[in-house]
Predicted model as a PDB file, atoms N, CA, C, CB and O in Angstrom, pLDDT in the B-factor column:
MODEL        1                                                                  
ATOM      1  N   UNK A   1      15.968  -2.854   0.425  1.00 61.00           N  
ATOM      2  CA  UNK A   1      16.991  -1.839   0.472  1.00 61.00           C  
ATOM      3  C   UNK A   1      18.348  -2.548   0.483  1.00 61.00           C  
ATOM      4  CB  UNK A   1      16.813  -0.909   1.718  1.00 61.00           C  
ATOM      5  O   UNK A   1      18.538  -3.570   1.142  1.00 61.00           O  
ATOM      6  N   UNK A   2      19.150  -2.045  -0.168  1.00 71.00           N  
ATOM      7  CA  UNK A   2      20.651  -2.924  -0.986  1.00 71.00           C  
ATOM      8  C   UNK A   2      21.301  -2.614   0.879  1.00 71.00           C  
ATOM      9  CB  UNK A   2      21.959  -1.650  -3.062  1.00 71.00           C  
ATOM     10  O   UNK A   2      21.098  -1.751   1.733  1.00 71.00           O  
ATOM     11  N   UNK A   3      22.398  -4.283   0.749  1.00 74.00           N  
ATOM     12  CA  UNK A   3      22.945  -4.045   2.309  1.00 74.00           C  
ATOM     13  C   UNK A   3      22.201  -3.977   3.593  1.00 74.00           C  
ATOM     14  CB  UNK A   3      23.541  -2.862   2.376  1.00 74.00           C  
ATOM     15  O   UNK A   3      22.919  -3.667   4.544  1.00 74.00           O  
ATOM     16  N   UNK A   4      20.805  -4.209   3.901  1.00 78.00           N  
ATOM     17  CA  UNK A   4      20.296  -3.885   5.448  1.00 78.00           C  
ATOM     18  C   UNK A   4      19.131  -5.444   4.688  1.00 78.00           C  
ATOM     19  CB  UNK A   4      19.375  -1.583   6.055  1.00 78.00           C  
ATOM     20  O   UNK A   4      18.821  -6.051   3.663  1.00 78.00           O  
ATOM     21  N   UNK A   5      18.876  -5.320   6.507  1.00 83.00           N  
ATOM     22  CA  UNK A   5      17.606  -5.960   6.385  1.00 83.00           C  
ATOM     23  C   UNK A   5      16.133  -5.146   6.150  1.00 83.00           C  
ATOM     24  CB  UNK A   5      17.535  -6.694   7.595  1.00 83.00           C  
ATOM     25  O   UNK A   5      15.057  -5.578   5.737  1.00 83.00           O  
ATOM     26  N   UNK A   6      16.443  -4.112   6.483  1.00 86.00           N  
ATOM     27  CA  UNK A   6      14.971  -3.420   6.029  1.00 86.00           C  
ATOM     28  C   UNK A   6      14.427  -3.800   4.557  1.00 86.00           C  
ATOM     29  CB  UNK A   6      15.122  -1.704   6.023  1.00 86.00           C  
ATOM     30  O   UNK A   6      15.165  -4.322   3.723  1.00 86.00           O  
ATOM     31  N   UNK A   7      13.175  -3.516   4.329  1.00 87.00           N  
ATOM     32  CA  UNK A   7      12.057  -3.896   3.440  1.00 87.00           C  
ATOM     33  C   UNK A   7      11.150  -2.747   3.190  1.00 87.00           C  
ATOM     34  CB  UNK A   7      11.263  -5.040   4.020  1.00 87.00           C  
ATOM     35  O   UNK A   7      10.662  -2.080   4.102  1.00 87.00           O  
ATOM     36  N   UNK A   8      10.930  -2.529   1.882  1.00 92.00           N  
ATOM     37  CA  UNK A   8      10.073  -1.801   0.910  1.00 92.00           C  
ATOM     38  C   UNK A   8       9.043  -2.619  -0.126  1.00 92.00           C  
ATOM     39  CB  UNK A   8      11.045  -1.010   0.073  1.00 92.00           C  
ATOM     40  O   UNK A   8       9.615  -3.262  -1.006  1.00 92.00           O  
ATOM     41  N   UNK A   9       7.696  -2.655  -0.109  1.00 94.00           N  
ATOM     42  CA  UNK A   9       7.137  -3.367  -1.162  1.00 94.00           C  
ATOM     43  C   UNK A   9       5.655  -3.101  -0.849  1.00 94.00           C  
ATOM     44  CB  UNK A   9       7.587  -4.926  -1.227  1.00 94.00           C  
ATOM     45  O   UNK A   9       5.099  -2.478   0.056  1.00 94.00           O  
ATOM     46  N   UNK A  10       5.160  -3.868  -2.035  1.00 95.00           N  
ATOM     47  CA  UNK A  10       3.879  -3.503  -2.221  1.00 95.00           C  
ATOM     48  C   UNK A  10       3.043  -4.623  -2.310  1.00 95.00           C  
ATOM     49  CB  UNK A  10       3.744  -2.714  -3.291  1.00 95.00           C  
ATOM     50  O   UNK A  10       3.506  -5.183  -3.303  1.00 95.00           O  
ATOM     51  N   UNK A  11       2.009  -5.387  -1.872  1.00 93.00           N  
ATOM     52  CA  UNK A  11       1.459  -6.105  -2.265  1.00 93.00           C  
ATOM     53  C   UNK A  11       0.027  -6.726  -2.781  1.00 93.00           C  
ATOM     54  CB  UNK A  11       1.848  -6.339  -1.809  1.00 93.00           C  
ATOM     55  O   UNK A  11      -0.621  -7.027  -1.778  1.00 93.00           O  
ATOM     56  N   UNK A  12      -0.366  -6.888  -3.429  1.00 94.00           N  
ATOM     57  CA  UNK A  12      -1.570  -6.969  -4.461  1.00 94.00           C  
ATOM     58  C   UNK A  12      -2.662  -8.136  -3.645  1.00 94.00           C  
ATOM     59  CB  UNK A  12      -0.924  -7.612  -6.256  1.00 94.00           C  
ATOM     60  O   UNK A  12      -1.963  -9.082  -3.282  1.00 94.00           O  
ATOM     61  N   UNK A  13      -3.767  -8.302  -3.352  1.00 90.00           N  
ATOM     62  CA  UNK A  13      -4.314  -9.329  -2.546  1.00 90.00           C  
ATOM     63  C   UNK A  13      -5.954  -9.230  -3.249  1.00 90.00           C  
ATOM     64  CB  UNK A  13      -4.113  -8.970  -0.695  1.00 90.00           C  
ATOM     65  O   UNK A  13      -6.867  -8.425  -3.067  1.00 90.00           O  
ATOM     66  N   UNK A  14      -5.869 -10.028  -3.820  1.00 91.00           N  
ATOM     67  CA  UNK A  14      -6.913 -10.618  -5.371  1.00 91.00           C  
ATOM     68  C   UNK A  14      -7.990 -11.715  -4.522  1.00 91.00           C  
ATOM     69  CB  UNK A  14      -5.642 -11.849  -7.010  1.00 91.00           C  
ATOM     70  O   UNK A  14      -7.735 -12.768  -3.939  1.00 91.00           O  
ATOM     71  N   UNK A  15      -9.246 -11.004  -4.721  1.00 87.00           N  
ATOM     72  CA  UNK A  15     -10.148 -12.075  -4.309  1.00 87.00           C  
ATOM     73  C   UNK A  15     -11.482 -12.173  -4.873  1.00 87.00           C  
ATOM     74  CB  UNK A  15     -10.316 -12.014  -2.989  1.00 87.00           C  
ATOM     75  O   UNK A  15     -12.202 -11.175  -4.889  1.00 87.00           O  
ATOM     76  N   UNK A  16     -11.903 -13.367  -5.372  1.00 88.00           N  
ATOM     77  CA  UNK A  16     -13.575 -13.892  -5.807  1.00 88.00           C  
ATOM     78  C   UNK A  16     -14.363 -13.966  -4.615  1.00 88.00           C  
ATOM     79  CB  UNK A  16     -13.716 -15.512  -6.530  1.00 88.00           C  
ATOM     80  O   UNK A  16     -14.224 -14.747  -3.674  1.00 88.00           O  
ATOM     81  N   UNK A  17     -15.360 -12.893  -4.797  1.00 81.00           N  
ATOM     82  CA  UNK A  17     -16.693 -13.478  -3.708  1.00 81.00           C  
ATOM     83  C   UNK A  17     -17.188 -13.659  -4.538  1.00 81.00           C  
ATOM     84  CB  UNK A  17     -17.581 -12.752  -2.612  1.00 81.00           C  
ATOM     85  O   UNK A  17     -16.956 -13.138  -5.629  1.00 81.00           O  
ATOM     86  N   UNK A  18     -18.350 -14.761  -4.199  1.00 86.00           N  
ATOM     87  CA  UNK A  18     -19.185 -14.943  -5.445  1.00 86.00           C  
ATOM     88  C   UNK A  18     -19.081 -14.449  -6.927  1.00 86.00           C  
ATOM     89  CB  UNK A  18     -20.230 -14.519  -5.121  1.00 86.00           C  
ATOM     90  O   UNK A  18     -18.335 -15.178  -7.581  1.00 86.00           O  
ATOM     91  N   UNK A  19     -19.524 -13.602  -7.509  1.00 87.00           N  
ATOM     92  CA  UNK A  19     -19.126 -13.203  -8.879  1.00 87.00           C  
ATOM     93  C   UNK A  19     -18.434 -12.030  -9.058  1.00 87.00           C  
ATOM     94  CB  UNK A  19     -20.168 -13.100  -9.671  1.00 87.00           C  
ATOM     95  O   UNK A  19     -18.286 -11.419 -10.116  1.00 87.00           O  
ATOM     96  N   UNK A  20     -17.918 -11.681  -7.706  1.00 85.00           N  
ATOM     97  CA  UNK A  20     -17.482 -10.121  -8.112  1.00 85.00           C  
ATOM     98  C   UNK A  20     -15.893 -10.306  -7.406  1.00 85.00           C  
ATOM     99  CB  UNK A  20     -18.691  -8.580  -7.232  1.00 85.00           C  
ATOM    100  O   UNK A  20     -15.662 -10.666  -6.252  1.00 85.00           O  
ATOM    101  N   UNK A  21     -15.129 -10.030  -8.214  1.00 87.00           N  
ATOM    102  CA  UNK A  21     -13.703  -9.395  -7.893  1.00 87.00           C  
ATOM    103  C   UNK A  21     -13.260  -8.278  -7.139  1.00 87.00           C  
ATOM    104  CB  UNK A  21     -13.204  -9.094  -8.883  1.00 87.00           C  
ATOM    105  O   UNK A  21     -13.738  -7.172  -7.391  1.00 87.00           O  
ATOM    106  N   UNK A  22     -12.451  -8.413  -6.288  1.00 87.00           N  
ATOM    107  CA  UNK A  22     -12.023  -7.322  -5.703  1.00 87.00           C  
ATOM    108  C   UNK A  22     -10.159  -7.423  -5.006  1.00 87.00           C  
ATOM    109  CB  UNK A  22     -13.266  -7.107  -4.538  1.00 87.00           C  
ATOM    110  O   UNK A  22      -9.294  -8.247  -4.710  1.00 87.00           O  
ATOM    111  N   UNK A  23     -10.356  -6.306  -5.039  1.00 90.00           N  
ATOM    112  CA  UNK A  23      -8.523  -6.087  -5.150  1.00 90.00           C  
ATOM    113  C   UNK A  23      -8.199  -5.214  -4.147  1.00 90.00           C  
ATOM    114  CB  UNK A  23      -7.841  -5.342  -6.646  1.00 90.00           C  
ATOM    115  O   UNK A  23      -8.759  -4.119  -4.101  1.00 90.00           O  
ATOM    116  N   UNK A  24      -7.087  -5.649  -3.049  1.00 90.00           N  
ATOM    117  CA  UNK A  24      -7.018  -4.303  -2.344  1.00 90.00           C  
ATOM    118  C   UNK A  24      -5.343  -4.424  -2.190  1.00 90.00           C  
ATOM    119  CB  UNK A  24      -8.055  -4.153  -0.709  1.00 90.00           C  
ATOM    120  O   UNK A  24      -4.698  -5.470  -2.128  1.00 90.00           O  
ATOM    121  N   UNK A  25      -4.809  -2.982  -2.146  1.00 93.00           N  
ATOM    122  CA  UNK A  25      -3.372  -2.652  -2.434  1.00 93.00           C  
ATOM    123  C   UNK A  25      -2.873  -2.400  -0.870  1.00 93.00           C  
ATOM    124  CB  UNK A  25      -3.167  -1.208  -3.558  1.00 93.00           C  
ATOM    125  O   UNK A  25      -3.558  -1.749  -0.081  1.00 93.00           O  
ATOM    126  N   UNK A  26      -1.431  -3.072  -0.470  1.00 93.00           N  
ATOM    127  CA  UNK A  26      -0.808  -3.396   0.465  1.00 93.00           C  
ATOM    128  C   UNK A  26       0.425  -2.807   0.449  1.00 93.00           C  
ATOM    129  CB  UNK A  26      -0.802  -4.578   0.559  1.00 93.00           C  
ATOM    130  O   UNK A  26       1.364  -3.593   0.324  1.00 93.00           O  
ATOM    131  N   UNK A  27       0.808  -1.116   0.579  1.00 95.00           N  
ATOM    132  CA  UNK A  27       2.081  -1.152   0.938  1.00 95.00           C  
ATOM    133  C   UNK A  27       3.000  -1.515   2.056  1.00 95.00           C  
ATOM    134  CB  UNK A  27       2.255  -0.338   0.787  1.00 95.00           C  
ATOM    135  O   UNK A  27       2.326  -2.056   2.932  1.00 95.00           O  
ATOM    136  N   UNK A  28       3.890  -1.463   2.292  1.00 95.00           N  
ATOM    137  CA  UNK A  28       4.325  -2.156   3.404  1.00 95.00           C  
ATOM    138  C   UNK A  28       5.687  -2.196   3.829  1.00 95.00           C  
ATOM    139  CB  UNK A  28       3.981  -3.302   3.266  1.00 95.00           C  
ATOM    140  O   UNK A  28       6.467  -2.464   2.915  1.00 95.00           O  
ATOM    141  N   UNK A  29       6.252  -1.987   5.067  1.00 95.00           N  
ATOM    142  CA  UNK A  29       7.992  -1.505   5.372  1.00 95.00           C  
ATOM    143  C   UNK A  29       7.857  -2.391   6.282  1.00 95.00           C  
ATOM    144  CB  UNK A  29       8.640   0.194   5.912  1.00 95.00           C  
ATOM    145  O   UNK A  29       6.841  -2.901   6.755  1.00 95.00           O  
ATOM    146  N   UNK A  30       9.669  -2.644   6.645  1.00 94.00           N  
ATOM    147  CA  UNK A  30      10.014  -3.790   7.734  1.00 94.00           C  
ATOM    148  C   UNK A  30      11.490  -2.930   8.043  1.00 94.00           C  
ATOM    149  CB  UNK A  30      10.164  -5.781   7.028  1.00 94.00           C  
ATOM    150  O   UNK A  30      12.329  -2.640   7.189  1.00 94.00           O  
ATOM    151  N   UNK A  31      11.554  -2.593   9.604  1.00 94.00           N  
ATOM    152  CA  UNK A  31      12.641  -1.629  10.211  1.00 94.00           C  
ATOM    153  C   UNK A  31      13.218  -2.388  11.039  1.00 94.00           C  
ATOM    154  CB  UNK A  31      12.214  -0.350  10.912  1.00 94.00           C  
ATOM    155  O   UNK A  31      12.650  -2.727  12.077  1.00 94.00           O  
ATOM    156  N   UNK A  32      14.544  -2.818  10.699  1.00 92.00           N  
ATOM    157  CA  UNK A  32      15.073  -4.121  11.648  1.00 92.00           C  
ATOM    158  C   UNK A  32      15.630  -3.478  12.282  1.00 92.00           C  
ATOM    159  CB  UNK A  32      15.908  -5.322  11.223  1.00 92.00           C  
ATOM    160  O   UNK A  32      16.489  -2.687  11.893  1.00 92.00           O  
ATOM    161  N   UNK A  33      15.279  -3.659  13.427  1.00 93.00           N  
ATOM    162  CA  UNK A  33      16.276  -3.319  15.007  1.00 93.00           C  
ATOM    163  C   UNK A  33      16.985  -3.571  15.680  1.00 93.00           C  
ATOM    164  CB  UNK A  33      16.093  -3.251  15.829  1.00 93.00           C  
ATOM    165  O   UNK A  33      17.582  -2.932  16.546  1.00 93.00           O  
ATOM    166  N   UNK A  34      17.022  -4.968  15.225  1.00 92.00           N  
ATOM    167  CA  UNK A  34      18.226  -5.822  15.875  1.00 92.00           C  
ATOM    168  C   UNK A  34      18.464  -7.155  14.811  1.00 92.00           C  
ATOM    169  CB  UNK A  34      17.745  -6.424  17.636  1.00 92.00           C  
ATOM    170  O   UNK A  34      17.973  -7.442  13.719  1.00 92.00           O  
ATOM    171  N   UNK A  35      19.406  -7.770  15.640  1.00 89.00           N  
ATOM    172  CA  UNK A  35      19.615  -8.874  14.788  1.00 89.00           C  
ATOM    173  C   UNK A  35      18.272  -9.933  14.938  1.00 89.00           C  
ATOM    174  CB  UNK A  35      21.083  -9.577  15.216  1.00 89.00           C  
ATOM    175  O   UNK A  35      18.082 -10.725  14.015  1.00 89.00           O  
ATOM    176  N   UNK A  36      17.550  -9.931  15.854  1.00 92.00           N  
ATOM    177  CA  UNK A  36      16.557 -10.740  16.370  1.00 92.00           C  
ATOM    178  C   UNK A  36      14.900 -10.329  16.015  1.00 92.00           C  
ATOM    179  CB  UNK A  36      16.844 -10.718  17.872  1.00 92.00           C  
ATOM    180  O   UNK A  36      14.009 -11.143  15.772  1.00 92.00           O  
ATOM    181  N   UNK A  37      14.755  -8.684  16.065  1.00 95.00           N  
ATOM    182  CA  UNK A  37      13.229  -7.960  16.250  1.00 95.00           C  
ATOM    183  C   UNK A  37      13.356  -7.001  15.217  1.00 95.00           C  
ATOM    184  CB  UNK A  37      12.833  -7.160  17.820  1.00 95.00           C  
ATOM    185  O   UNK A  37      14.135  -6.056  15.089  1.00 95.00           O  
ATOM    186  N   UNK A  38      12.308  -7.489  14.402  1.00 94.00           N  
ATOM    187  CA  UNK A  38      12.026  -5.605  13.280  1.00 94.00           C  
ATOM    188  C   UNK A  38      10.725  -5.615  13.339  1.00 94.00           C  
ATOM    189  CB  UNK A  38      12.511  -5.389  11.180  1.00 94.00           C  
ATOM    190  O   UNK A  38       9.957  -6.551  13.561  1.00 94.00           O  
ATOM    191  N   UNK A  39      10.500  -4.357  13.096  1.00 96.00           N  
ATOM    192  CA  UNK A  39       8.753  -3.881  13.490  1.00 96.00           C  
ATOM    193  C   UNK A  39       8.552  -3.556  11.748  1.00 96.00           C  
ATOM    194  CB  UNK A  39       8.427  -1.967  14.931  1.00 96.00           C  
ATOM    195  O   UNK A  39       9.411  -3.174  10.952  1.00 96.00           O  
ATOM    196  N   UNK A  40       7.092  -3.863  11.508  1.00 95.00           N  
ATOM    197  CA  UNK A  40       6.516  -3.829  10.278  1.00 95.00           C  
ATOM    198  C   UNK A  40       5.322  -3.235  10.131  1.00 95.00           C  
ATOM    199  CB  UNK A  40       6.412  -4.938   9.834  1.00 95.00           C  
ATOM    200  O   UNK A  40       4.377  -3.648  10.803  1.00 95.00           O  
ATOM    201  N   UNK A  41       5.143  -2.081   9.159  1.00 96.00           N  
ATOM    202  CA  UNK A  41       3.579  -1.200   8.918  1.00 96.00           C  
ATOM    203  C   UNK A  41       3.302  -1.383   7.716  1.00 96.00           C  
ATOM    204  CB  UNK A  41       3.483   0.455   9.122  1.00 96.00           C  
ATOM    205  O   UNK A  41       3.948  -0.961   6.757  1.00 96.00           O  
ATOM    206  N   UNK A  42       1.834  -2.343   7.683  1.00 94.00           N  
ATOM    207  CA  UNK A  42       1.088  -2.368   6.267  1.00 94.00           C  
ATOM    208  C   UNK A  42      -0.389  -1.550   6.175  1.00 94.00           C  
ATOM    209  CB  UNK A  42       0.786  -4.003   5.888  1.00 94.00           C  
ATOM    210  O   UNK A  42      -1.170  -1.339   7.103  1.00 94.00           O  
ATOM    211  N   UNK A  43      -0.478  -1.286   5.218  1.00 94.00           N  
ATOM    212  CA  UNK A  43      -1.318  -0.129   5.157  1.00 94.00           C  
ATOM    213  C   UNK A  43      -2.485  -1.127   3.893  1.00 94.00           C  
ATOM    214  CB  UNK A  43      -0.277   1.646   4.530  1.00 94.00           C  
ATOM    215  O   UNK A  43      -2.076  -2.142   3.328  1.00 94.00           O  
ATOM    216  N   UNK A  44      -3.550  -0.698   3.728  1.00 92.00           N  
ATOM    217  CA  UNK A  44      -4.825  -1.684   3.232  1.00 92.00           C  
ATOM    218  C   UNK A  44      -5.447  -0.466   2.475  1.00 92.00           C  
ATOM    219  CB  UNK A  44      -5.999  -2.521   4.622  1.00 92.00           C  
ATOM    220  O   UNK A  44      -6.224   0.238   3.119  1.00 92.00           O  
ATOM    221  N   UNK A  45      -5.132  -0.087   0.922  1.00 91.00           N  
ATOM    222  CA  UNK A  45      -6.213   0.646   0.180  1.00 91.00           C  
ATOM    223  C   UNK A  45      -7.049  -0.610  -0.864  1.00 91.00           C  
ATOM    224  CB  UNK A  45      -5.387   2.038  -0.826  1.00 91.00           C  
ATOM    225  O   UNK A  45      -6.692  -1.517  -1.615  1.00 91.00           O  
ATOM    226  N   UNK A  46      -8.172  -0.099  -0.442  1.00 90.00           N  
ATOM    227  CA  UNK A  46      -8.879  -1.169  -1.722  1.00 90.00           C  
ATOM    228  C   UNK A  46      -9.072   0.223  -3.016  1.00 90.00           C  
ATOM    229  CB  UNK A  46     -11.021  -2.138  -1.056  1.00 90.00           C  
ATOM    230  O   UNK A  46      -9.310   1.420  -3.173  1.00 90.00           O  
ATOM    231  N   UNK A  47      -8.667  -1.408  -3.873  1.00 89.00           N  
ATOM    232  CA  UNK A  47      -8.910  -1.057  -5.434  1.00 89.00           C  
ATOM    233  C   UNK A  47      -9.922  -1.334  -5.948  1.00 89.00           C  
ATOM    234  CB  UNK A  47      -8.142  -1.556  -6.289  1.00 89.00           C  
ATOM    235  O   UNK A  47      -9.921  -0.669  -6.983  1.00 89.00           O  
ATOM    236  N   UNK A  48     -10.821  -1.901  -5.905  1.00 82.00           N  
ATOM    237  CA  UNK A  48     -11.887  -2.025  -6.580  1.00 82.00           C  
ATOM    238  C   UNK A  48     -12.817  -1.756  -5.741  1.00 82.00           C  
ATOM    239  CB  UNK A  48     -12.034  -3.128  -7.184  1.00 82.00           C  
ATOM    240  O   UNK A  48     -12.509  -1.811  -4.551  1.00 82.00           O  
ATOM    241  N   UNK A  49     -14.155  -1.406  -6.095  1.00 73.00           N  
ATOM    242  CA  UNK A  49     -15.241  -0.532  -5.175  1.00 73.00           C  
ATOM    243  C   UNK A  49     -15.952  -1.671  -4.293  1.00 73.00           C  
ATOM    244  CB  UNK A  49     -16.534   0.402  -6.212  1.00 73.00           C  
ATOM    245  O   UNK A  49     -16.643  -2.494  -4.893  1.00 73.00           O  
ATOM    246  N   UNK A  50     -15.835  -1.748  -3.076  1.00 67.00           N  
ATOM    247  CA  UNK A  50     -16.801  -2.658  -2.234  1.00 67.00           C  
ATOM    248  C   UNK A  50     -16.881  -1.720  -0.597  1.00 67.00           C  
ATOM    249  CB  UNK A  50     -15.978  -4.566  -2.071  1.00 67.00           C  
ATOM    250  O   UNK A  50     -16.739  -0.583  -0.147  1.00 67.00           O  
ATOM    251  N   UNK A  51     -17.154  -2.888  -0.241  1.00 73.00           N  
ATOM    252  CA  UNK A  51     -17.684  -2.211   1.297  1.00 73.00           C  
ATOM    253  C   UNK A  51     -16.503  -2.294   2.146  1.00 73.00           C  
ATOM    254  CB  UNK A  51     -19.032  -3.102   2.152  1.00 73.00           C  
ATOM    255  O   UNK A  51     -16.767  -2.300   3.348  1.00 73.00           O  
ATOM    256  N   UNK A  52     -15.162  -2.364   1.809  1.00 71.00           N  
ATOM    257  CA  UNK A  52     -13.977  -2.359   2.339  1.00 71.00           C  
ATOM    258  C   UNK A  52     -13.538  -1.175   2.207  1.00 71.00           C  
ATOM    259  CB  UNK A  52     -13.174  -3.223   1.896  1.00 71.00           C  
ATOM    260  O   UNK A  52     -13.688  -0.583   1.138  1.00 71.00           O  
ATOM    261  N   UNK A  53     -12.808  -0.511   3.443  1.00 85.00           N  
ATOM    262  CA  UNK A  53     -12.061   0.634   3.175  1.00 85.00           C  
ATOM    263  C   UNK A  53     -10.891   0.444   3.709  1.00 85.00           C  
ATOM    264  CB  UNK A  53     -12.595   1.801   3.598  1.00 85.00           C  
ATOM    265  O   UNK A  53     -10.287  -0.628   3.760  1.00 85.00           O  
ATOM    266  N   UNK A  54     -10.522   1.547   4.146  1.00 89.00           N  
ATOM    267  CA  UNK A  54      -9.363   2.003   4.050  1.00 89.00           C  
ATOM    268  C   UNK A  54      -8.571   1.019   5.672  1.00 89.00           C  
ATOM    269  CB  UNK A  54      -9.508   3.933   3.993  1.00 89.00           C  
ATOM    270  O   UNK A  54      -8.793   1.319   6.845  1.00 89.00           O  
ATOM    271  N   UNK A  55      -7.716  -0.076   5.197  1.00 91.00           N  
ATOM    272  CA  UNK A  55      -7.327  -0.347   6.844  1.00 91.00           C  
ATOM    273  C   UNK A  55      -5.362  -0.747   6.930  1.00 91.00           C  
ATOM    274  CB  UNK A  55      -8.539  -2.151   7.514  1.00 91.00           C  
ATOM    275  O   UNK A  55      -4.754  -0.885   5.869  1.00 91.00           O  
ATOM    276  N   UNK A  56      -4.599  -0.884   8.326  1.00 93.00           N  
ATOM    277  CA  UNK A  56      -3.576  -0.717   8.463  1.00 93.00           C  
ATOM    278  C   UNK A  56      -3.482  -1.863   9.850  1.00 93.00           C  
ATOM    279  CB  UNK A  56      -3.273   0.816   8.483  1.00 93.00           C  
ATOM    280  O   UNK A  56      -4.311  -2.127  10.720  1.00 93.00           O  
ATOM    281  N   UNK A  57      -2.232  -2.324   9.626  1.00 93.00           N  
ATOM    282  CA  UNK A  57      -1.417  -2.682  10.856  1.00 93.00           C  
ATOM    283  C   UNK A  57      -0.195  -3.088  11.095  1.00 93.00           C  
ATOM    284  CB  UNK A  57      -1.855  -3.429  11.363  1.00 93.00           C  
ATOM    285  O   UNK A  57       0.509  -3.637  10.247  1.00 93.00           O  
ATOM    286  N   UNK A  58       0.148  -2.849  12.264  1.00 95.00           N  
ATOM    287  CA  UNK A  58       1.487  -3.260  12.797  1.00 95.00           C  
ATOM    288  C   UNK A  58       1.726  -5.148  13.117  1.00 95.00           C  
ATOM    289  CB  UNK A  58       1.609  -2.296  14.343  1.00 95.00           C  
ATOM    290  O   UNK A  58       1.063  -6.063  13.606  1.00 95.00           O  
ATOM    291  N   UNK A  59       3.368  -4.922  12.362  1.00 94.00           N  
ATOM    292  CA  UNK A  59       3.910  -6.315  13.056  1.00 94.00           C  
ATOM    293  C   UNK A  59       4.569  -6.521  14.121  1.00 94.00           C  
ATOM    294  CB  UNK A  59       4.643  -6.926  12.405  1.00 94.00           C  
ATOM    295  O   UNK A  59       4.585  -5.316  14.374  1.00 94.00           O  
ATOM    296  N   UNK A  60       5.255  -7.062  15.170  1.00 96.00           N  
ATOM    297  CA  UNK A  60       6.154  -7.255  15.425  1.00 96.00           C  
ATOM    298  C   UNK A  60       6.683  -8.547  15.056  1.00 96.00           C  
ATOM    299  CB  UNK A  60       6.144  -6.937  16.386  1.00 96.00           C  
ATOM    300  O   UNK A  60       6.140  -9.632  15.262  1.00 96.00           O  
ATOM    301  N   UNK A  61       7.903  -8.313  14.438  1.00 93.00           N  
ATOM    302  CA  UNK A  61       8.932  -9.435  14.141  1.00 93.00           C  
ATOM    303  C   UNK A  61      10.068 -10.484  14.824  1.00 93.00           C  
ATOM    304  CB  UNK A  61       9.531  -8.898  13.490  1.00 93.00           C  
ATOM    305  O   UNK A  61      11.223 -10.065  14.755  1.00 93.00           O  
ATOM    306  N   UNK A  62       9.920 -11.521  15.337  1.00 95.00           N  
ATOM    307  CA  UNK A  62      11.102 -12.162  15.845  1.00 95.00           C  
ATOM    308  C   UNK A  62      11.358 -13.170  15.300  1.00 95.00           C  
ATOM    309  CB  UNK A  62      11.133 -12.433  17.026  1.00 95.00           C  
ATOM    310  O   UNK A  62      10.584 -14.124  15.227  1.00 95.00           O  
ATOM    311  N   UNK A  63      12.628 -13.119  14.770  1.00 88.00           N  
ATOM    312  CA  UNK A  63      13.379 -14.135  13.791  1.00 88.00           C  
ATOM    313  C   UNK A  63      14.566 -14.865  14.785  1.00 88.00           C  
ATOM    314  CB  UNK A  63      14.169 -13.205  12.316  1.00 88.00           C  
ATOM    315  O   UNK A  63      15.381 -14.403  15.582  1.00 88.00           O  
ATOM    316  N   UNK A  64      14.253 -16.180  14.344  1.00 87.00           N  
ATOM    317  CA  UNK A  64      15.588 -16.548  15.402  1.00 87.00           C  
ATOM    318  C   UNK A  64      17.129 -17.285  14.672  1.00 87.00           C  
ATOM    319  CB  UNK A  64      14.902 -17.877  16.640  1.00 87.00           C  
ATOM    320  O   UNK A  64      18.087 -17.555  15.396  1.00 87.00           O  
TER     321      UNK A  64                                                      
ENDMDL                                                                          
END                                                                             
């Protein structure tokens, strides 16, 4: 986001098990709160069909 530290994005996370490919999609925000702490929520959809579903978590951030 133009001017702040906050964050918008998406990220792609590509992996070989043995012979089969699988892909799972990562959106993801970063809400800075201070000059020091921003809290972050990524969210986990898989793209390609396996025994993975649907998963999420929180960051907390400290930058010094």
């Amino acid at each position: 986001m133009p001017n702040s530290s906050h964050f918008i994005g998406v990220e792609f996370n590509k992996e070989l098990v043995g012979d089969k490919f699988e892909m799972t999609m990562r959106p993801q925000a970063k809400l800075q709160i201070n000059d020091a702490l921003a809290l972050g929520i990524v969210a986990g959809f898989p793209i390609t069909k396996s025994e993975h579903k649907f998963s999420s978590f929180f960051r907390v951030i400290y930058e010094l």
